[in-house]
Structure formats: structure tokens, C-alpha cells
C-alpha positions in Angstrom: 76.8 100.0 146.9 76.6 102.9 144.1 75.6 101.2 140.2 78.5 102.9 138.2 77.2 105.5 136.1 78.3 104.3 132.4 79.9 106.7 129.9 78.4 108.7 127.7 78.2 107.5 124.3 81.1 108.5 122.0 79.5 110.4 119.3 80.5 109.6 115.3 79.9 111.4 112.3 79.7 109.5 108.7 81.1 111.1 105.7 79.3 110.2 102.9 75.9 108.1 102.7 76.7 105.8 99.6 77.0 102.0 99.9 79.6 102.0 102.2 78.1 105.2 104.5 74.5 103.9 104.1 74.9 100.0 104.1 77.9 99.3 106.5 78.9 102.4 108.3 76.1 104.1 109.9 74.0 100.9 110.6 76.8 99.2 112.3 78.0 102.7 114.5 74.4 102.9 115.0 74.2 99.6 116.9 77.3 99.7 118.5 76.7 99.3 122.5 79.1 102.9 123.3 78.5 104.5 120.2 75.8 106.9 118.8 75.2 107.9 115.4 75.5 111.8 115.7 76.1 113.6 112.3 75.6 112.1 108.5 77.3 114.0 106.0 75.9 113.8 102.3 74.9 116.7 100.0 72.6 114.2 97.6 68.6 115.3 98.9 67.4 111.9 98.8 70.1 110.6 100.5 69.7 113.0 103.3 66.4 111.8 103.4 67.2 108.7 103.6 69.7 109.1 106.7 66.8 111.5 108.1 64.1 108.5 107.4 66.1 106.0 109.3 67.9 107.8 112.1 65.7 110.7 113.1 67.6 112.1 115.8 70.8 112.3 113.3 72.2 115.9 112.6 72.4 116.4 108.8 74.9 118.2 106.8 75.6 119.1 103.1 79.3 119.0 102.9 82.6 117.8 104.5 83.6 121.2 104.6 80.9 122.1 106.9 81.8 119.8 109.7 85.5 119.7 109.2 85.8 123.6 108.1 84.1 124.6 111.1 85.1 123.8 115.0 82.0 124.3 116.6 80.2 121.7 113.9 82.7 119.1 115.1 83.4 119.9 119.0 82.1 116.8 120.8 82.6 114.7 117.9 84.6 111.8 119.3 84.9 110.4 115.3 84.9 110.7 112.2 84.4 107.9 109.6 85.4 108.8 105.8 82.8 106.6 103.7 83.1 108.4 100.6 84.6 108.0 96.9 88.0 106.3 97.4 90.4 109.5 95.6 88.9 111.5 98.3 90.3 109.3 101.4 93.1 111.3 101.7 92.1 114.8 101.8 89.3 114.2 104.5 91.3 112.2 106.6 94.4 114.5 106.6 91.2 117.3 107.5 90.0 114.9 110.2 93.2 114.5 112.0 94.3 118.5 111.6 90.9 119.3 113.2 91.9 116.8 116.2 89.3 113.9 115.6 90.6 110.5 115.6 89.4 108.9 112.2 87.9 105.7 110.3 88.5 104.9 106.6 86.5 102.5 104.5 89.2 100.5 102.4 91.2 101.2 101.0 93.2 103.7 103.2 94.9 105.7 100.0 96.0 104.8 96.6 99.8 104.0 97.9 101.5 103.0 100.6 103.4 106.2 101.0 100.1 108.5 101.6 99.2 105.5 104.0 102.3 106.5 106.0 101.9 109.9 105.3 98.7 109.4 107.3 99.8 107.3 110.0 102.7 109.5 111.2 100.2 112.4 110.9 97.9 110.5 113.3 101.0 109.1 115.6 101.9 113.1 116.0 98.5 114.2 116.3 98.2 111.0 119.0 94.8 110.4 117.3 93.5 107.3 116.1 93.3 105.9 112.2 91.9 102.6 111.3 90.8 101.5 108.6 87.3 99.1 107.5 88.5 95.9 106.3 85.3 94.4 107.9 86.2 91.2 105.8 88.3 90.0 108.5 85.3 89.4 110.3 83.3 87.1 107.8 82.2 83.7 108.8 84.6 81.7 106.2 87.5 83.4 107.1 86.8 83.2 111.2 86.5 79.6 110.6 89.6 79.1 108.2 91.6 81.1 111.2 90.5 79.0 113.9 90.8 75.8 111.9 94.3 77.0 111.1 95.1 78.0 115.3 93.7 74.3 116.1 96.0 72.6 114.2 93.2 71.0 111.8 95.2 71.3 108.5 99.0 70.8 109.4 101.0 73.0 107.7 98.9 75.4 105.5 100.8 75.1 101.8 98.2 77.3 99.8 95.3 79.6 100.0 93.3 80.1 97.3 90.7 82.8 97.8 87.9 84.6 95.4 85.7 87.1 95.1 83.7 86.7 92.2 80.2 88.3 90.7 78.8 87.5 87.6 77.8 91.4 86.2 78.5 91.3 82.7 77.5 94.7 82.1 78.9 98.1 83.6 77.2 99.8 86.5 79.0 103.0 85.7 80.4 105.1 88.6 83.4 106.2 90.1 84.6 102.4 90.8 84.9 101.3 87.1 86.4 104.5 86.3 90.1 104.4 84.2 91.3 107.6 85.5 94.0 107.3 88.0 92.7 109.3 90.9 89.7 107.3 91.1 91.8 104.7 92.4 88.5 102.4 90.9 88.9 98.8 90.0 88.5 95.5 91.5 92.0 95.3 92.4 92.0 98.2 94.8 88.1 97.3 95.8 87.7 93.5 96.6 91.4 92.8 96.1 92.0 95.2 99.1 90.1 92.7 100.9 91.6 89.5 99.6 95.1 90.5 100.3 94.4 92.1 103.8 93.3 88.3 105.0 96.2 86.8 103.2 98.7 89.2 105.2 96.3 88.1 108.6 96.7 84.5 108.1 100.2 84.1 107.3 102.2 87.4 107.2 104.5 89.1 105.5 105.1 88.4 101.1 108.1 88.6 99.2 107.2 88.4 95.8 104.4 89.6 93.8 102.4 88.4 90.3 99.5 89.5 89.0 96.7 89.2 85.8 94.7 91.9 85.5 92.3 92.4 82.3 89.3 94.6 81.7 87.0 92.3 79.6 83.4 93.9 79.5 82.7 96.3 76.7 83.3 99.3 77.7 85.3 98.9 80.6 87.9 101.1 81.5 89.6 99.7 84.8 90.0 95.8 86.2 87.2 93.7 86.1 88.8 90.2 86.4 92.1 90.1 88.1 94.7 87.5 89.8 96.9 88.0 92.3 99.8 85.6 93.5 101.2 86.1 96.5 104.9 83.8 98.2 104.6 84.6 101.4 107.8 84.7 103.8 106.9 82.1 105.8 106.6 79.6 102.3 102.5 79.6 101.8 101.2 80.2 98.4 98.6 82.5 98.4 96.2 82.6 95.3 93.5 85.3 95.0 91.0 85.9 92.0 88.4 88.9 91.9 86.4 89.1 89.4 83.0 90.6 88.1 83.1 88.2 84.9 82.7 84.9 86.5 80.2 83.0 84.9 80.5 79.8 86.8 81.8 80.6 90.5 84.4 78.9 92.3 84.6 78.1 95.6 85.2 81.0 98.3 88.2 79.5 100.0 90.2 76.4 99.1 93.2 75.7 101.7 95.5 73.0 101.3 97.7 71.8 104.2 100.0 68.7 105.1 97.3 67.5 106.8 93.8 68.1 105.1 92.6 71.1 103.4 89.8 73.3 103.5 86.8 74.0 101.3 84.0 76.5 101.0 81.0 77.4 99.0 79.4 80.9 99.1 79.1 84.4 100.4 79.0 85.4 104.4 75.4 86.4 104.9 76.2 89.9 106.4 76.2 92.0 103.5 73.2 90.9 102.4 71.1 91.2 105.8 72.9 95.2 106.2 71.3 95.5 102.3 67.7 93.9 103.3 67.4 96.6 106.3 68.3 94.0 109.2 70.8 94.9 111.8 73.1 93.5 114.6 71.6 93.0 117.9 67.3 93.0 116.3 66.8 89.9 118.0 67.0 87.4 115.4 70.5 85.6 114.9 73.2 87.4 113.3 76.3 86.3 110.9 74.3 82.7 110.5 74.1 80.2 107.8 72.6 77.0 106.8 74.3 74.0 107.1 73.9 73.1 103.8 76.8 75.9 102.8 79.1 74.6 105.8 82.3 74.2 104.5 84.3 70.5 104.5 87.7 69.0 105.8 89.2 66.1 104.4 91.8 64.6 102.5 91.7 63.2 99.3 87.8 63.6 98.8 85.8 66.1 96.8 83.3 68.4 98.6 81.3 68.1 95.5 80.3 64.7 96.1 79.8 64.8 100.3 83.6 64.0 100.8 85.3 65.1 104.0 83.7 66.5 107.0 81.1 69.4 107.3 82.8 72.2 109.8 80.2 74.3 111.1 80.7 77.9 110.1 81.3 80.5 112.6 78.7 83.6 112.9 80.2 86.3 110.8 80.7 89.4 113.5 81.2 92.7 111.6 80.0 94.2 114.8 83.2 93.4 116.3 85.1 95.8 114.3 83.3 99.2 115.6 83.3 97.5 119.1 86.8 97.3 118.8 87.1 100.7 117.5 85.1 101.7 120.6 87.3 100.2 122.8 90.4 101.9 121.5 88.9 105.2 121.7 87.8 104.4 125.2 91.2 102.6 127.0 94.2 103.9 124.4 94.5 100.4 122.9 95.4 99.7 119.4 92.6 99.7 116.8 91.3 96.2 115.2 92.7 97.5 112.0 95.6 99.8 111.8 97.0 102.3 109.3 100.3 100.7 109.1 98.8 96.9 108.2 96.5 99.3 105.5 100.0 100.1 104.2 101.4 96.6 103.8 98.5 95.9 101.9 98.8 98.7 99.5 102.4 98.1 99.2 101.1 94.3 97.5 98.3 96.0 96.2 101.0 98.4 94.2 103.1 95.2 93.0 100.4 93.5 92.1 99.5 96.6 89.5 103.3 96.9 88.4 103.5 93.1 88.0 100.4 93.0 85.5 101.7 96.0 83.6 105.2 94.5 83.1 104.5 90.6 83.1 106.8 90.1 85.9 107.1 88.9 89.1 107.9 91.5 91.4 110.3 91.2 94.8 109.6 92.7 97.9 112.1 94.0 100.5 
């Protein structure tokens, strides 16, 4: 009997080597079984070095124009993955999918809903097809709050409280703390992309919208500490804080049920590893933690003082999401993320900003 002869790797180009292209993107295409790191797309020399320094078979080119612009640069390409400045998702993607190359976006997928649509229906004519990043769905807290949640372990989930918060009192500078519109910067449109993107996984569609947002570093010209409240359809609460002015932080997730709730301490461990130079699949164990940041279930006990029950956190698995993006590319299934959930989350995203400039709660249809 023959050995089938596997497929040939699907070959991905990254545009843009920043923190997203250089941290997330090319490492995890790079170690994806099915998927090889073909093209890196970055005009910045010692960034191109960089890419050059770590992937030395990679093809390196100056521009997006270059590989878009031109069809003999992109034949063979099997994707394209859009890691660059956020007003800029848009335009390349809308390239991508006229050139015929089905496309990934890091989050978020536009600055509104509508150009989210815009997109998809692009991509539904073009029969190409457009995910987007939220690699957050696939961190170890929030694996573990979603099976807890499937088993039954907290009744009937009442509230999520969820956070993401830093403690950077001063500005970084950039295109992410930037006021001006088109920069779509902010930690509403960055972290709260994320935060609201798991709220909408765990329990679905909201109908009403409030928000706080304030910019309270010197200086600052955009969101650095906002709050987001979220009703959900189904009756859960959802409250969400980002922030880069937290002096003391909270816990990551707090979930209250009929049952028992839900409490965790601390960051999933994959960012971190990605920034340190490690990567899936290098033989040591990936998406870990240490017991001593296990979450705890109980009822009427504090965490703080060894009340309720360790839970044993899941391994995080940010591999899963190019895997999955593989696998739709390979077999015609949907992608893990798709352009239309990217909408619904900019649609929140979008109250949440009108909500904090009128001091209102805004209703969904």
C-alpha cells in the first residue's frame, strides 16, 4: 500500500512586521503543520533584518504595493495576513481580496461595522476567505471559563466581569494612542476588541450598550481607561474594564452564576513566551501555568484567602487559530473567526463610543 503524498504547504505572506507581524503572526504561520512562512512585507531596514535573521528562507519586500500591485509577486500566494497599522486594514484587505487571495486581519477588522460588511460581501463574491485574529479566544482563562460554563459547573452564568489592565502611566507614543480618527487607536478599539469578542462567544447577542471612557495620562489623546457594560439577550451582565492606568490590578475574570462563580488571577502565558523568542511545537510545554495562578470555584468564599476550589487551567492554544485557518483554506469550511462575528463586535464596539460621548445607554436592534 502507497503512503499518501501530503500537500504542499499553503504559502502566506505577512503584511507588516510590527508587534502584531513580528510577535504573533509570522511565528505562529511559521509553526503551523500546512503552512509556510513565504513573503514578509515591511519597508523599516531593521525590521527586514529582523524577518531575514529569523526566517532565512523568507522572501522580503518593501511595500504592500509590491506584492499586491503586482500578480506575479503574489501568484502562488495561498494568503495574505494584514498585520499593519489598524486605519490601514481596510485598503489592504479590499487589495487582497481584488487580487484573488483569501485574507487574515489582526483585530480589529475596520473602524465600523459597515466597512466590516463592506468586506465580507466583497469576500462572499470573490468566494475567498476573511477572518479575522482574535487569538484571545484561545487563552487559557477563557478556555477554562467556557468549558466550566459547557459542564454545568456554575448554573446559570448571571455576570461576567472581565479586564484587561496594565499599569503604563506614561505614553509610549505611536499610532495606538493617537486622537485622530483614522487611527482608529485607543484601548477601546485595541484590548476592548478583545474583551467584547469573548463576551459575544460566551453568551451571544447584546441589546444595550454603556460605556466610561477617559483619557487620564498627561498627554494622552485617545482612551486609556475605559468600561464597557454590556445586557446581553439572553439576560447575562457583562462587565468589561481596559485600562492602561491600573495601579492595583483586578482579577482577570470574575463569573458569577446560580451556582458558584468563577475567579482568576493573571495573564495567559502566551504573549509573553511569543515575546521571549519561544514558539509552539519547540519541545517544551506550551500555553502552561503554575498552579499557584489556577483559578477557584466556590460559593460564598474569597479566592484571596484559599476559599473555593483550585480549577486547573487549560493550556492556552493560539496555535489553534492558524490551524483552523489552514483547515478552511484546505476543505471549504468556515474560518475560526469570521468577518461577520468581527462586525457584531464593532457594532458594540461603536455603541460603546456613542454611549460614553452622550452618557447614555444605547439600544441595539
Amino acid at each position: 500500500m502507497t503512503t499518501p503524498t501530503p500537500p504542499s504547504p499553503l504559502r502566506v505572506a505577512v503584511i507588516g512586521y510590527g508587534l502584531a507581524g513580528s510577535v504573533f503572526h509570522a511565528p505562529l504561520v511559521a509553526s503551523t503543520e500546512g503552512l509556510v512562512l513565504d513573503t514578509v512585507v515591511t519597508g523599516n531596514p531593521e525590521r527586514q533584518a529582523q524577518a531575514r535573521e529569523a526566517y532565512p528562507d523568507v522572501r522580503i519586500l518593501a511595500t504592500p504595493e509590491d506584492l499586491l500591485g503586482d500578480p506575479a509577486a503574489h501568484a502562488g500566494l495561498d494568503l495574505v495576513v494584514i498585520a499593519t497599522p489598524n486605519k490601514t486594514h481596510v485598503p489592504l484587505a479590499t487589495a487582497a481580496l481584488e487580487a484573488g487571495l483569501p485574507v487574515v486581519v489582526d483585530k480589529p477588522l475596520a473602524a465600523t461595522a459597515a466597512e466590516a460588511r463592506a468586506l465580507a460581501a466583497l469576500a462572499e463574491e470573490r468566494g475567498l476567505l476573511l477572518s479575522v485574529f482574535q487569538n484571545r479566544r484561545w487563552d487559557n482563562d477563557f478556555l477554562t471559563l467556557r468549558a466550566l460554563i459547557e459542564a454545568g459547573e456554575l448554573g446559570e452564568v448571571q455576570r461576567f466581569e472581565s479586564r484587561y489592565e496594565r499599569w503604563r502611566p506614561q505614553l509610549k507614543g505611536g499610532w495606538r494612542e493617537s486622537g485622530a480618527p483614522e487611527e482608529v487607536g485607543g484601548l477601546l478599539y485595541d484590548l476592548g476588541s478583545h474583551l467584547v469578542d469573548q463576551a459575544l462567544v460566551l453568551f451571544g447577542p447584546v441589546v444595550r450598550v454603556y460605556a466610561e471612557s477617559d483619557a487620564r495620562r498627561a498627554g494622552a489623546e485617545t482612551d486609556d481607561d475605559t468600561f464597557i457594560a454590556l445586557t446581553h439577550a439572553g439576560g447575562v451582565r457583562s462587565h468589561l474594564w481596559v485600562s492602561a492606568t491600573a495601579a492595583q490590578l483586578g482579577p482577570r475574570m470574575r463569573v458569577l452564576g446560580s451556582g458558584s462563580g468563577y475567579v482568576k488571577y493573571g495573564l495567559d502565558p502566551q504573549e509573553a513566551a511569543l515575546r521571549e523568542g519561544r514558539r509552539p511545537g519547540d519541545g517544551t510545554p506550551w500555553g502552561t501555568e503554575a498552579e499557584s495562578l489556577w483559578g477557584r470555584l466556590g460559593a460564598g468564599e474569597s479566592p484571596l484567602t484559599g476559599g473555593g476550589l483550585p480549577v486547573p487551567t487549560r493550556p492556552g492554544d493560539y496555535p489553534a487559530y492558524y490551524a483552523g485557518v489552514a483547515r478552511a483554506l484546505r476543505e471549504g469550511t468556515a474560518p475560526p473567526v469570521t468577518a461577520a462575528e468581527a462586525a457584531a463586535c464593532l457594532t458594540i464596539l461603536e455603541a460603546a463610543r456613542h454611549s460614553t460621548k452622550t452618557g447614555t445607554t444605547i439600544t441595539l436592534p
